[in-house]
Every structure is written in C-alpha cells, then in structure tokens.
C-alpha positions in Angstrom: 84.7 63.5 114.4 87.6 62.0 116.5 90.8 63.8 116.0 93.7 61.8 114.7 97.5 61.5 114.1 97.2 63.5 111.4 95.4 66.6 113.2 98.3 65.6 116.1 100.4 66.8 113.8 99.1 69.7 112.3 98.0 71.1 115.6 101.8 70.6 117.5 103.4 72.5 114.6 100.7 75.2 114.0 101.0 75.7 118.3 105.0 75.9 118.0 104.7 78.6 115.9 102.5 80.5 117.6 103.9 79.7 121.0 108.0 81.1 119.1 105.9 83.9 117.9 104.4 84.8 120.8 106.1 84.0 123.6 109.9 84.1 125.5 111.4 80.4 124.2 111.1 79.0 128.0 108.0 79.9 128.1 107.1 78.5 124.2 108.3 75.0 125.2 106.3 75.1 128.6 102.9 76.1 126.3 103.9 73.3 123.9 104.2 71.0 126.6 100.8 71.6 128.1 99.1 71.4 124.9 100.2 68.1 124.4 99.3 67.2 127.8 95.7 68.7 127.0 95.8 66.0 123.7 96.5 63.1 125.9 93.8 63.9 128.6 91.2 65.0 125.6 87.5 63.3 126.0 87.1 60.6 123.2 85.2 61.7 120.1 86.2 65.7 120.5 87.2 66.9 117.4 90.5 69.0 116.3 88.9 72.3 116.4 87.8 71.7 120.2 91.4 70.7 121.3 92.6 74.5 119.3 89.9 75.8 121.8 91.9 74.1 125.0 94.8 75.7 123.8 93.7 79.2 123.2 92.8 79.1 127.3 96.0 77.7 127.5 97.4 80.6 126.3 94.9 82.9 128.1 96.2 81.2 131.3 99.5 83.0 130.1 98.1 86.7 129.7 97.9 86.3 126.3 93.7 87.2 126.0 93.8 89.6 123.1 92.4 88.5 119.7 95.5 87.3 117.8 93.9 87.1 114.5 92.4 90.6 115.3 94.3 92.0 111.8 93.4 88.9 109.5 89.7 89.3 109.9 89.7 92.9 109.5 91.4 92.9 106.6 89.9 89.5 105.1 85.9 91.6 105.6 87.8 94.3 103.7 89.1 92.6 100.7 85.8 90.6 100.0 83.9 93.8 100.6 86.4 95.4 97.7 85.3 92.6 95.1 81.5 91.6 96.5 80.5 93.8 93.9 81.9 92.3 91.0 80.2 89.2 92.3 77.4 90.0 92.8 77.2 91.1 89.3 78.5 88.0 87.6 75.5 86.4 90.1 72.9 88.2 88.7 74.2 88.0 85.3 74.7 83.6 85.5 72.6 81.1 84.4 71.6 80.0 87.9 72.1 82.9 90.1 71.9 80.4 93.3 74.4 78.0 92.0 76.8 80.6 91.5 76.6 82.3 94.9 76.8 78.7 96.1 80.2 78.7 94.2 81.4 82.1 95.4 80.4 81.3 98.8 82.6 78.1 98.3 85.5 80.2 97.2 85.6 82.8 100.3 86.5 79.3 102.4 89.8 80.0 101.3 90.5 82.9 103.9 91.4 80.4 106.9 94.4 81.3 108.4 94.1 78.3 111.1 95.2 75.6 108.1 96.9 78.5 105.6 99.2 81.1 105.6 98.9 84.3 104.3 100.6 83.9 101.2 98.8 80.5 100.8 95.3 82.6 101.4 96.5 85.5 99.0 97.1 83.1 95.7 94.3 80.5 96.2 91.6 82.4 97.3 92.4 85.0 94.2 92.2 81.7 91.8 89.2 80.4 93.7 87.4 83.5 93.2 88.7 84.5 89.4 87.5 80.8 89.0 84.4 80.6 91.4 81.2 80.9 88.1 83.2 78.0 86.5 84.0 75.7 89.4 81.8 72.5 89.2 79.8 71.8 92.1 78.2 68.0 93.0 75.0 68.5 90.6 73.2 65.6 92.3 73.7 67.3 95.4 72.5 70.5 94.4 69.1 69.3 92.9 68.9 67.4 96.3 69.6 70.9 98.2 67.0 73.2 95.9 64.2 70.3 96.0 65.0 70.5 100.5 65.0 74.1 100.4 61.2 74.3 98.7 59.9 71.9 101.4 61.6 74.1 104.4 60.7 76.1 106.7 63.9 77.2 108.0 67.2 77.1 106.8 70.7 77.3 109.3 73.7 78.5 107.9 76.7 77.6 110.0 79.2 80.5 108.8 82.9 79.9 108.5 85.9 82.7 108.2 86.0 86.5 108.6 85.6 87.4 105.2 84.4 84.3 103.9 81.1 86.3 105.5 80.7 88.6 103.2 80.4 86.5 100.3 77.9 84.5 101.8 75.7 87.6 101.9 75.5 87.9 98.0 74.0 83.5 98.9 72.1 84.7 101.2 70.4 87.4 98.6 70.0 84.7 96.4 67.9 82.4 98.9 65.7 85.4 100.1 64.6 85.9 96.2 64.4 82.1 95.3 62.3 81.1 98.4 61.0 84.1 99.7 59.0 82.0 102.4 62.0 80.4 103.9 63.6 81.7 106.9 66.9 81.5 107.2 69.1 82.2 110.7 72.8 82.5 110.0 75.4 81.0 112.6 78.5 82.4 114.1 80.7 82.0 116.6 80.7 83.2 120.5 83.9 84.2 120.8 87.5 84.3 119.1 88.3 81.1 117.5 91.3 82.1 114.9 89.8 84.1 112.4 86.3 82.8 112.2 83.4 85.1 112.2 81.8 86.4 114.8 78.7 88.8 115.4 80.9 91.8 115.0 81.8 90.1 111.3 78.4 90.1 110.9 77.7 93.4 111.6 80.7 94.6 109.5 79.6 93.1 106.0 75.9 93.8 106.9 75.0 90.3 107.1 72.4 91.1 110.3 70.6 93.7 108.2 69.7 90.7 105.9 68.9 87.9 108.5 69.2 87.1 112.1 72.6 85.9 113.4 72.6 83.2 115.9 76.1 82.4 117.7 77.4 78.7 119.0 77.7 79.7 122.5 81.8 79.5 123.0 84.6 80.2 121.3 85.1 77.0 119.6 85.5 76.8 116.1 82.5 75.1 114.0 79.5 73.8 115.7 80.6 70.7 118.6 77.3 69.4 119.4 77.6 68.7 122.8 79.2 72.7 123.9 76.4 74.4 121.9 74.5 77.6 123.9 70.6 77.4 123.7 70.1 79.7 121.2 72.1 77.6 118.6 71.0 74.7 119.9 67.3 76.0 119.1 67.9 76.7 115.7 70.1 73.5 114.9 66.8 71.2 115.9 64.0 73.7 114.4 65.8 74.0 111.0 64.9 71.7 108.5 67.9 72.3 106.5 71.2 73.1 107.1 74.2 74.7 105.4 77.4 74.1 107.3 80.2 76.0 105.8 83.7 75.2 106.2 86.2 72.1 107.1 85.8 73.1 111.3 81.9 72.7 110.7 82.2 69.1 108.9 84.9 68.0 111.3 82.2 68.6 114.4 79.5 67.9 112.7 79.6 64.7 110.7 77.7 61.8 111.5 75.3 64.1 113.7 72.3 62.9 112.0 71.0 66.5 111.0 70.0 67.1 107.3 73.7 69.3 106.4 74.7 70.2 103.3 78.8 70.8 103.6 80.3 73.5 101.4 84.4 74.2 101.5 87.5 73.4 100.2 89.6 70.1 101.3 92.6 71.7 103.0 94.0 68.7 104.9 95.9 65.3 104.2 93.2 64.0 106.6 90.1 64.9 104.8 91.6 64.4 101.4 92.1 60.7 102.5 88.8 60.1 104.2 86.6 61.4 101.4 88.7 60.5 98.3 89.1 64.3 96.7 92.2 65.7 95.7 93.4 68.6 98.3 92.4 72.3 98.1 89.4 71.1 96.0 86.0 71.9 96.5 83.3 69.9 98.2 79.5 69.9 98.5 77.9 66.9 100.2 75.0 66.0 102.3 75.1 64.1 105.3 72.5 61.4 104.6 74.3 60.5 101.5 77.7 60.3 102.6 79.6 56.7 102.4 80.4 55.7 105.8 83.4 57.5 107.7 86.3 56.0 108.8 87.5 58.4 111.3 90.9 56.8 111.3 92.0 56.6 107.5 94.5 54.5 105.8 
C-alpha cells in the first residue's frame, strides 16, 4: 500500500530521533536529509515499512550496522516467555481454545517499538494481555477463518514482533490439535528490521521445534511482494491460507489478492482513518471481504 503524508510524518520524526540518538548533530541532519531524499526518489506503490528499510542502509552507509533494537527483542522474547504459561493455561481452560490463542496472539502485537515507545509497550501490552480472553474478535470473520482452515492444506503465518513470537506458539498449539492435517509454515524476517522476529526469535521461544520457519528474504519489515526471496515466495503461492500478523504485514500486503486473514492492533492515525476503527484497537479481517481501500484517506 502506497505510503502517504501521514507515514511522511511519522517516519521524519521516528528518523530524527534516532539519527539525535545515534549520531554527532552534523551528522543527524545530513542522515535526516538523505532520508527524505530517499522519500522523494521512492518507486510508486512501496509501502512505509520498505522506505524504514532504505534508511536503515542509510545508516549502515554511516557505520552504524549493529542491531539497534538488539535489547528490545531480547527482552520482549523474555517477558512473553515469563507469562506464556499463564496463557496457555487460560487457553486450554476457554471455551474455544483457538479463539482465545487467536486473542493472545492479537495482544503480543503490542510489543512494536517502530510505532511505540517503551513506556507505551509496557502499559498497553499489560492491558492487552490482562484483557486478551475477553477482547471481541470479528465473529464473522472467524467462522470464515475455521470453515478455510478445514479445507487447507497449508496454512502461512506471516510473524510480526520479537516477543509477539512467543505467543503465537501457544496459536500455533492450538492449530496443530484442531487440524492436525494442516501444515502450517511460519514466516519471519531475513534480517534486522526494528524489532521484528527473525529466525534467531524463532529459535529462542522454540517456535522451530513446533513448525518450519520460512524467512522473507531481506530485511524489510512485513512481506513487500515484489522483494520476497524464493523460499517465501514458495510458501506465499502454495498456502491456501494465510495469517499475516501485524500492521507492517497489512501495509504490504493489502490488495495482493492472496486469501489473508490480518490480526493486530490499529496503531496509526493512517489506518484508523482508512478502515474506520478507533486507534490501538484490535483488528481481524480478511482480504476478500475488505471494502475497497483508499490509499490516500480523507
């Protein structure tokens, strides 16, 4: 989905704080510069979160290669680990154990430290989860998403956040039991892009021990269509269903024409306005029954 004024101006004043955090104040305003040079000269139709990837080499052009949000995923795998079992419990215990992991798994979206702060991660992702088993979810959407997942083969989840990983493990469990048939392939990232998960997330929450872990090829956040490596690029068009998690994930993939159910929070004035929910609340919707997208909303 085409980036906008609104992701304009999210992404200058996320990149001048970083760039004053990070580097001399010369130096800041030269990096500044060039990432608004790099939105100028963007190809038409590239989303936000592959114009954060131009920046990040930006940066790397400047020495700066480490993982900066090296801290934030360690310590976002370690506080979901802390309370995954007290989730897993209130799963097992629920009415419908899917639904609910579907809930919890909505809640970890809260860990994304390219749209929140820390203390903005701390307070809502402790509500979201305290609140996850009585959170409603789009029940028209659901039946829609247990009636595709009995008719698939495969299922592709597009992961989001560090963190946010390990509660899609106790979703994960819940699939494996419901449709025990179903093969399900679980999608990270191929390199550093903020603080979403990787292969080595994946590894530290145990999510490879339950399913195979596919990665998008680069280091861009969600799943931009046209920079995909091969092996996500096989699994995208042999899964008949597909979980994308996260706002990155909707932002690249909407309008694809792949059967996707979406599963985060609205984070952004943008997305509040194009699909008419109130901010920081949840959202699960399918691709083929969205309204039409207006890329550029009033």
């Amino acid at each position: 989905m085409q980036f906008d004024s609104y992701c304009i101006q999210c992404l200058v004043e996320r990149e001048n704080r970083l760039a004053h955090k990070l580097l001399p104040p010369r130096e800041a305003d030269a990096y500044l510069r060039e990432c608004m040079e790099l939105i100028l000269s963007a190809p038409e139709g590239v989303s936000a979160p592959y114009l954060v990837h131009l920046f990040r080499k930006a940066l790397e052009r400047r020495g700066l290669t480490q993982d900066l949000y090296a801290e934030e995923k360690r310590t976002s795998n370690a506080y979901a680990l802390r309370v995954l079992p007290e989730a897993e419990a209130i799963v097992a215990a629920s009415e419908d154990p899917l639904l609910t992991a579907l809930k919890f798994a909505q809640a970890g979206n809260f860990m994304d430290f390219g749209v929140l702060g820390q203390e903005q991660v701390d307070t809502l992702l402790r509500k979201a989860v305290a609140d996850a088993p009585n959170v409603p979810l789009n029940e028209a959407e659901y039946a829609f998403f247990c009636r595709d997942l009995a008719n698939a083969k495969q299922l592709l989840i597009l992961g989001d956040n560090a963190g946010e990983i390990a509660f899609d493990t106790v979703l994960v469990k819940q699939l494996r039991k419901q449709y025990p048939d179903l093969h399900i392939v679980y999608g990270v990232r191929g390199g550093n892009a903020i603080n979403d998960a990787t292969r080595e997330d994946a590894a530290e929450v145990g999510m490879d021990r339950l399913v195979p872990i596919v990665d998008n090829g680069s280091a861009i956040s969600g799943t931009e269509l046209f920079c995909l490596g091969d092996e996500m690029r096989e699994a995208l068009e042999t899964s008949d269903v597909i979980l994308a998690k996260g706002q990155a994930n909707f932002e690249t993939m909407v309008t694809g024409g792949y059967n996707v159910y979406y599963n985060f929070f609205c984070k952004c004035a943008r997305l509040q306005k194009i699909l008419g929910v109130p901010l920081y609340s949840g959202v699960f919707l399918n691709e083929r029954r969205l309204p039409e997208i207006d890329p550029f909303p009033a």
